[in-house]
N, C-alpha and C positions, 0 to 999 in steps of 0.2 A: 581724460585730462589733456587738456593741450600743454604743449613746454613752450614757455616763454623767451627760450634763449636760441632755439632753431627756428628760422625760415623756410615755411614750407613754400612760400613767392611773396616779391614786392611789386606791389603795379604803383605805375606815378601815374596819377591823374595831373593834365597843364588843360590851364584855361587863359586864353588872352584877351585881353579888353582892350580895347580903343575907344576915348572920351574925346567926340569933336566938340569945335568950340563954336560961338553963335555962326557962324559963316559954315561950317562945315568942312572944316580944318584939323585933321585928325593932327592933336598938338603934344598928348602923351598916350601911354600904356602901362598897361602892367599884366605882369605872368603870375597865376594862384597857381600853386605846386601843390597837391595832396597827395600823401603817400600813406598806401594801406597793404599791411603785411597779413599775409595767410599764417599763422603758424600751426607747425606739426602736433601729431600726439605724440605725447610723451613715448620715450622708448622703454620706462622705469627698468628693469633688472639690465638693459642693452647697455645702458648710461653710464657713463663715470661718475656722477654727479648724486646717483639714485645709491641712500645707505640705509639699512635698517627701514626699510617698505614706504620710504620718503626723498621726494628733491631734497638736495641737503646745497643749493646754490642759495651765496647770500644776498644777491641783489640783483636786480632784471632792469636793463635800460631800452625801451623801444623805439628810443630814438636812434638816427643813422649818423650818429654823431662819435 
């Protein structure tokens, strides 16, 4: 069982683009940011969280927000 609330690593994927225009005029860009987390197994009895042979956390947000 993995835990959702421990990072085991974050890698950021960047990707940049440049869209030139009829003459070949590079005129904008843009940066795609992906980000993708490894998470840990569970530590169940190690945890604070682990009660009666269960996670007992009440919500999991995977955003880095």
């Amino acid at each position: 069982m993995k835990c959702p609330y421990n990072r085991k690593s974050e890698t950021q994927l960047q990707n940049w683009n440049q869209n030139p225009d009829d003459n070949q005029n590079f005129t904008d860009g843009k940066i795609v940011t992906q980000t993708v987390f490894e998470l840990m197994d569970c530590e169940k009895e190690n945890c604070g969280a682990w009660h009666d042979g269960k996670c007992c956390y009440a919500a999991v947000s995977l955003c880095n927000e």
